[in-house]
C-alpha positions as CSV (number, residue, x, y, z in Angstrom):
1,X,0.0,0.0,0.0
2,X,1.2,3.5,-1.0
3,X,1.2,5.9,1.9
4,X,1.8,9.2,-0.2
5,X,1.7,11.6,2.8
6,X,5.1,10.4,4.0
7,X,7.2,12.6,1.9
8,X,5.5,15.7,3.6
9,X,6.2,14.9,7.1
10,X,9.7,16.9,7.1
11,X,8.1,20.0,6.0
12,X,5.0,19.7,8.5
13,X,7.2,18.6,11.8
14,X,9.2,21.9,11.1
15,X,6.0,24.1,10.5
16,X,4.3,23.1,13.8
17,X,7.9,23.6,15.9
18,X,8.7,26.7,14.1
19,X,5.3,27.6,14.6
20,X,5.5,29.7,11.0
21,X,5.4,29.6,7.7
22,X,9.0,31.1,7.1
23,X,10.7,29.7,10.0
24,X,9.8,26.2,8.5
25,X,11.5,27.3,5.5
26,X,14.8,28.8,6.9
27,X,15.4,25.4,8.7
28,X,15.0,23.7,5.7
29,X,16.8,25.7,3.2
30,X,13.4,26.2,1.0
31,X,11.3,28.8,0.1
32,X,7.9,30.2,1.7
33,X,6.1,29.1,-1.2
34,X,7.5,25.6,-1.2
35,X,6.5,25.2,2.6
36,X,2.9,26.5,2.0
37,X,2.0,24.2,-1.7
38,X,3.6,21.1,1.2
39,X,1.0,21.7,2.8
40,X,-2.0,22.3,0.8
41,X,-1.2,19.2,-0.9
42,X,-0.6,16.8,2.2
43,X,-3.9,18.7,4.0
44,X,-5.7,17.5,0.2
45,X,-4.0,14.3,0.6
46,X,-5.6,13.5,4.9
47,X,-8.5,15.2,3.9
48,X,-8.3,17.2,6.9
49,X,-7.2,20.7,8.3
50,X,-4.2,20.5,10.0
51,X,-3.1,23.9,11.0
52,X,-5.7,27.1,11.1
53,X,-4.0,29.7,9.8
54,X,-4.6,33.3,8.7
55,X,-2.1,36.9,8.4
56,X,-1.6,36.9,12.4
57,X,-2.6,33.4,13.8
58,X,-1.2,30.0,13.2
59,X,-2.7,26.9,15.2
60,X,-2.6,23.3,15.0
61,X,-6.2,21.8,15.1
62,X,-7.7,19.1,16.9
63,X,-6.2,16.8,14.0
64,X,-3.0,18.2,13.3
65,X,-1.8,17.8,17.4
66,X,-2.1,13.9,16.5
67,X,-0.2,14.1,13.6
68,X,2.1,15.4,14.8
69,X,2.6,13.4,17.7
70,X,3.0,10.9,15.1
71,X,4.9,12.3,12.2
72,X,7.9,13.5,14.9
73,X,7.8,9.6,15.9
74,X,8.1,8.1,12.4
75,X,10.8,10.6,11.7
76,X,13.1,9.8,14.8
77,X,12.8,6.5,13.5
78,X,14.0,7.3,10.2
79,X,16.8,9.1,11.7
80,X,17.9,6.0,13.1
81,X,17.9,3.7,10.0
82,X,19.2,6.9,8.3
83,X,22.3,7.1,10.4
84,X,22.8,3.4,10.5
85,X,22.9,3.7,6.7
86,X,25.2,6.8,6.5
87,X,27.8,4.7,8.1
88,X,27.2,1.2,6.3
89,X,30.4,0.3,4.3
90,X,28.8,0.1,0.8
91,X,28.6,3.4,-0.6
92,X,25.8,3.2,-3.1
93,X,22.6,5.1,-4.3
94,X,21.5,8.0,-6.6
95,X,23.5,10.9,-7.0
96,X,22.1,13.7,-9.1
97,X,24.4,16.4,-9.7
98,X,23.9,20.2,-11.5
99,X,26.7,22.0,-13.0
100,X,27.0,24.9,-15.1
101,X,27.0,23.8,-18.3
102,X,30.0,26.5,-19.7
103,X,32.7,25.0,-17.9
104,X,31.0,21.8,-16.6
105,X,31.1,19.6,-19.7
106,X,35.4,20.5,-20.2
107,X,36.3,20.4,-16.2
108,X,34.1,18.0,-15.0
109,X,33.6,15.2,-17.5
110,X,36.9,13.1,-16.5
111,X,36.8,13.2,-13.0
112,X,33.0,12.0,-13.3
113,X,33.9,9.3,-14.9
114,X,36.8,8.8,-12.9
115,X,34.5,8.6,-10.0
116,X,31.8,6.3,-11.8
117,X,34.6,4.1,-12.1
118,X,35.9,4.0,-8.6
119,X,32.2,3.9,-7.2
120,X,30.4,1.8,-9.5
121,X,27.0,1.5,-7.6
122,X,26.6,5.1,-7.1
123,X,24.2,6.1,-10.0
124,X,25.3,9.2,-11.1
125,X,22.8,11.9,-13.0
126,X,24.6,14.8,-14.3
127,X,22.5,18.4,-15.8
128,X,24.3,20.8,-17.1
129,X,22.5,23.6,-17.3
130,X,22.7,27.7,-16.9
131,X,19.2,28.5,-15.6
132,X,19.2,29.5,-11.9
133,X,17.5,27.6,-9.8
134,X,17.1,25.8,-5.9
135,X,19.2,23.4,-5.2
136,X,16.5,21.6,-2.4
137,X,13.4,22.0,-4.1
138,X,15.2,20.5,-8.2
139,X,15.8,17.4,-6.1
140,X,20.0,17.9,-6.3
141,X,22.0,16.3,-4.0
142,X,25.2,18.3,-5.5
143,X,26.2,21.9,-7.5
144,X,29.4,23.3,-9.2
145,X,28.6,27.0,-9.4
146,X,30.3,29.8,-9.5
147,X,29.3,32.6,-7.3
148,X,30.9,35.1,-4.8
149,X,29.1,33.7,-1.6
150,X,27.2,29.9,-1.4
151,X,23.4,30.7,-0.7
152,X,21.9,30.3,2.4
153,X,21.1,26.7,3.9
154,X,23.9,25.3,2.1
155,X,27.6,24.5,2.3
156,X,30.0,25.4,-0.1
157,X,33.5,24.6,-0.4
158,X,35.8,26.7,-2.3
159,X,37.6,24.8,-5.6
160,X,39.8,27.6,-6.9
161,X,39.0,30.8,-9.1
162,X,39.1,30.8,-13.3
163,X,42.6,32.9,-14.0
164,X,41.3,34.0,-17.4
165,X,43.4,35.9,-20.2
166,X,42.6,37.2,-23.6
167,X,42.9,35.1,-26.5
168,X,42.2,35.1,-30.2
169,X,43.2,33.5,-33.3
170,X,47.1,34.6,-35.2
171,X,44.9,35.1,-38.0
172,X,42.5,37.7,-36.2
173,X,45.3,39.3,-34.8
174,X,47.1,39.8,-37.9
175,X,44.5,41.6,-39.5
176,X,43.6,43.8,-36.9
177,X,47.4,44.1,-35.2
178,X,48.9,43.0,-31.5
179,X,47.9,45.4,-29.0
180,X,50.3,46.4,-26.0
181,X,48.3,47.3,-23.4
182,X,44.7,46.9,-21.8
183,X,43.4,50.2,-22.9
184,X,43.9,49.1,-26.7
185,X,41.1,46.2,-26.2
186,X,38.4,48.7,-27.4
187,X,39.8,48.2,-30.4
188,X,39.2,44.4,-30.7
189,X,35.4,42.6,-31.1
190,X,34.6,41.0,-28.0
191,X,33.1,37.7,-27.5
192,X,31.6,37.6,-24.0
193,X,30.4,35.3,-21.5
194,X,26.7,36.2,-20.0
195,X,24.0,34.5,-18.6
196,X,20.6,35.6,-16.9
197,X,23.2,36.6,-13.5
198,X,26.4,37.6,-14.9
199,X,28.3,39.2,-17.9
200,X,32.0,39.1,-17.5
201,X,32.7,42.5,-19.0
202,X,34.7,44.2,-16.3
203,X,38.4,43.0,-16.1
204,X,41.1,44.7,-13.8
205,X,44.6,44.0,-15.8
206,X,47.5,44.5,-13.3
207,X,51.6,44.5,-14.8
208,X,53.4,41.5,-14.0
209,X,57.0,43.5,-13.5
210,X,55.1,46.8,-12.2
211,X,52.5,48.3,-10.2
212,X,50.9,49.8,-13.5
213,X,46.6,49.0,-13.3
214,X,43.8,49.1,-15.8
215,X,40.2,48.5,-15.2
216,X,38.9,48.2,-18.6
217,X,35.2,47.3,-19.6
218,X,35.0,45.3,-22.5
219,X,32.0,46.0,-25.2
220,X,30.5,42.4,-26.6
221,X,30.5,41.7,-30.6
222,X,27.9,39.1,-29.4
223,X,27.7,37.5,-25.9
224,X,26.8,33.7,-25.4
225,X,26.5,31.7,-21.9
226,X,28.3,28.6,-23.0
227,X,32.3,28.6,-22.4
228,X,32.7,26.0,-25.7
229,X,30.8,28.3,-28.0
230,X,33.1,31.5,-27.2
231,X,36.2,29.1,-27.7
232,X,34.6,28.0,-31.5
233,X,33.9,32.0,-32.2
234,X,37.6,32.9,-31.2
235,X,38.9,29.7,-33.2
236,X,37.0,31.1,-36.1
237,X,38.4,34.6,-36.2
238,X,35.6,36.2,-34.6
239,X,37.2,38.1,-31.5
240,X,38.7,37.7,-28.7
241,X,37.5,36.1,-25.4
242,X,38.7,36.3,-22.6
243,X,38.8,32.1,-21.3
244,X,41.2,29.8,-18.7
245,X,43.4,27.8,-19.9
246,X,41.4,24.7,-19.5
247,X,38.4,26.3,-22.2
248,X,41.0,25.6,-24.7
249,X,42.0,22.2,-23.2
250,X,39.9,20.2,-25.7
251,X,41.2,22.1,-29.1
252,X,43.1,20.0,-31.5
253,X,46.6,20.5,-30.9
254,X,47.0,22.1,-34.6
255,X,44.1,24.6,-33.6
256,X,45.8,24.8,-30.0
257,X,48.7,26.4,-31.9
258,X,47.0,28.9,-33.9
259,X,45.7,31.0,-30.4
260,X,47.2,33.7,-29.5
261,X,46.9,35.3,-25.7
262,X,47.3,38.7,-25.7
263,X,48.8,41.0,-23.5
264,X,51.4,38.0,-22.0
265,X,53.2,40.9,-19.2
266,X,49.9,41.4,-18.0
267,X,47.5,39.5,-15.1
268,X,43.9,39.8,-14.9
269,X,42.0,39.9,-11.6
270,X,40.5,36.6,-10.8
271,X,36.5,35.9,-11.5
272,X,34.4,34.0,-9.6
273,X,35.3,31.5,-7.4
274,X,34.3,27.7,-8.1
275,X,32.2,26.2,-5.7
276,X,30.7,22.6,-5.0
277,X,27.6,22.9,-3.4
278,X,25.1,21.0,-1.0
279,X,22.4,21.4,1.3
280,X,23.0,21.3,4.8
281,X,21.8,18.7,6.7
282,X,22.4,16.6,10.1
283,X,23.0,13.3,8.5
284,X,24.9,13.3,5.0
285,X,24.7,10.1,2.5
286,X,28.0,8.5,2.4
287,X,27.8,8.6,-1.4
288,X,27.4,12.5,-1.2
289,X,30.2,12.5,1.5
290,X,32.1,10.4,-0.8
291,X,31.5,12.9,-4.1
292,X,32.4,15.8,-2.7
293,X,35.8,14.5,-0.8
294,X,36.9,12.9,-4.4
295,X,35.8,16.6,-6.2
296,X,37.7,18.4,-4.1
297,X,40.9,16.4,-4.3
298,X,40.3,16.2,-8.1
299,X,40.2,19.8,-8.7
300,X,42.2,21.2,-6.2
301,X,44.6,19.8,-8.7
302,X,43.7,21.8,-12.1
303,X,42.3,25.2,-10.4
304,X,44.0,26.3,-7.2
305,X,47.6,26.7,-9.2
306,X,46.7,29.4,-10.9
307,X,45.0,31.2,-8.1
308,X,47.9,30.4,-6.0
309,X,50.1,32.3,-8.8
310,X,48.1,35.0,-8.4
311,X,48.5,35.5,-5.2
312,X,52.0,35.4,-5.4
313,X,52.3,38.1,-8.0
314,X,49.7,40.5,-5.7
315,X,52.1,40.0,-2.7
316,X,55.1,41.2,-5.0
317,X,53.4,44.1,-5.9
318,X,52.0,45.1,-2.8
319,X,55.9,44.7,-1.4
């Protein structure tokens, strides 16, 4: 027999010991409107009122003191079996995954399967996507993002920062000429990265012998929000993009050796940091546990080096 009310009892424990709406949904990482459709739907599914509720009052009926009662028992209990679980030597279970999908698909892919490979019963389900959207509510147990602070109700652990430079084709720049310095860029098409939350159109170039700075805003030729396609633009003579080294990973070697970077004696301010992403929780799933441990070791690898650079060239300057 299907009891279909049992994925709702999270939701309505925290709502009657939070005793509101929006505390329910800080403690679990959700929005208001997420905690109040939970409970319209499991109120439809008993066929009873649970809580009376209007702009100033919010009390449990006659009905929804028993279920309680018996809602925080079953989930005790299943914090029990879930901790028993948690520490069971077998790491298996779904894992689904988000990434954005500009530099997901050329950092991520090998270390995935890497991972499938070392942890073959973990199921692994993997969207790359750009649309924003919560982590809890999609039914992730994981996100790469990258963002200047990890949301609310989450934990996020810091992979390394993109240390992008601009780079175009030999053949673009011999028609339009090598530039010396950041303030000539206006003279060069732009291809840009930008997406419904960010356009990367404001660099800060800093000299790597000197203490000589330029903030310099760049004006897109066309903008797209996938890392690949501004790599097949600039491989086609269309502009340059500014991109990490690892965007152009994946070229051909004899396309590899027809990009140029531009302006080698100068750094560039580092974007946002990479983060992995999860919700926070009590009891994590080994296999989660397990993801972002090997994710962290992977990367920490590829990113952090040129971040660590960086810093090295800011502390020489600042001395």
């Amino acid at each position: 027999m299907e009891i279909k009310w049992l994925p709702y009892l999270p939701i309505y424990v925290a709502l009657c010991e939070e005793k509101s709406i929006a505390g329910a949904a800080r403690r679990l990482s959700c929005s208001n409107a997420h905690v109040s459709r939970q409970l319209r739907q499991l109120e439809a599914l008993l066929s009873v009122q649970l809580i009376h509720r209007t702009t100033r009052q919010f009390n449990l009926t006659y009905d929804g003191v028993e279920f309680y009662k018996q809602a925080k028992h079953l989930l005790e209990s299943a914090e029990v079996i879930n901790e028993k679980l948690c520490l069971s030597e077998n790491a298996a279970g779904k894992l689904r995954v988000a990434a954005s999908a500009s530099f997901g698909s050329l950092l991520l892919t090998e270390p995935l399967v890497e991972f499938y490979r070392t942890y073959p019963d973990i199921k692994i389900e993997v969207i790359f996507t750009e649309t924003p959207f919560d982590l809890i509510e999609a039914g992730f147990d994981v996100a790469f993002f990258l963002t200047d602070t990890p949301p609310e109700g989450y934990v996020g652990h810091r992979l390394g920062s993109l240390d992008c430079k601009p780079y175009a084709h030999q053949q673009y720049v011999k028609q339009h000429g090598q530039i010396t310095h950041p303030n000539e860029l206006h003279t060069l098409t732009h291809i840009l990265y930008k997406n419904t939350d960010l356009t990367l159109d404001h660099w800060t170039f800093h000299h790597a012998t000197g203490n000589e700075k330029a903030d310099i805003k760049l004006t897109g030729g066309f903008s797209v929000n996938l890392v690949s396609s501004m790599v097949d633009a600039m491989v086609k003579g269309c502009g340059l993009a500014m991109l990490d080294e690892f965007a152009l990973s994946k070229l051909p070697q004899t396309e590899r050796q027809q990009v140029v970077q531009l302006l080698p004696e100068w750094q560039t301010s580092a974007i946002l940091p990479l983060y992995i992403l999860y919700p926070k929780r009590q009891h994590l799933p080994k296999r989660t546990r397990l993801f972002v441990e090997f994710f962290r070791n992977s990367l920490e690898h590829i990113l952090p080096q040129a971040q660590k650079k960086k810093d090295a060239q800011s502390r020489e300057r600042l001395s």
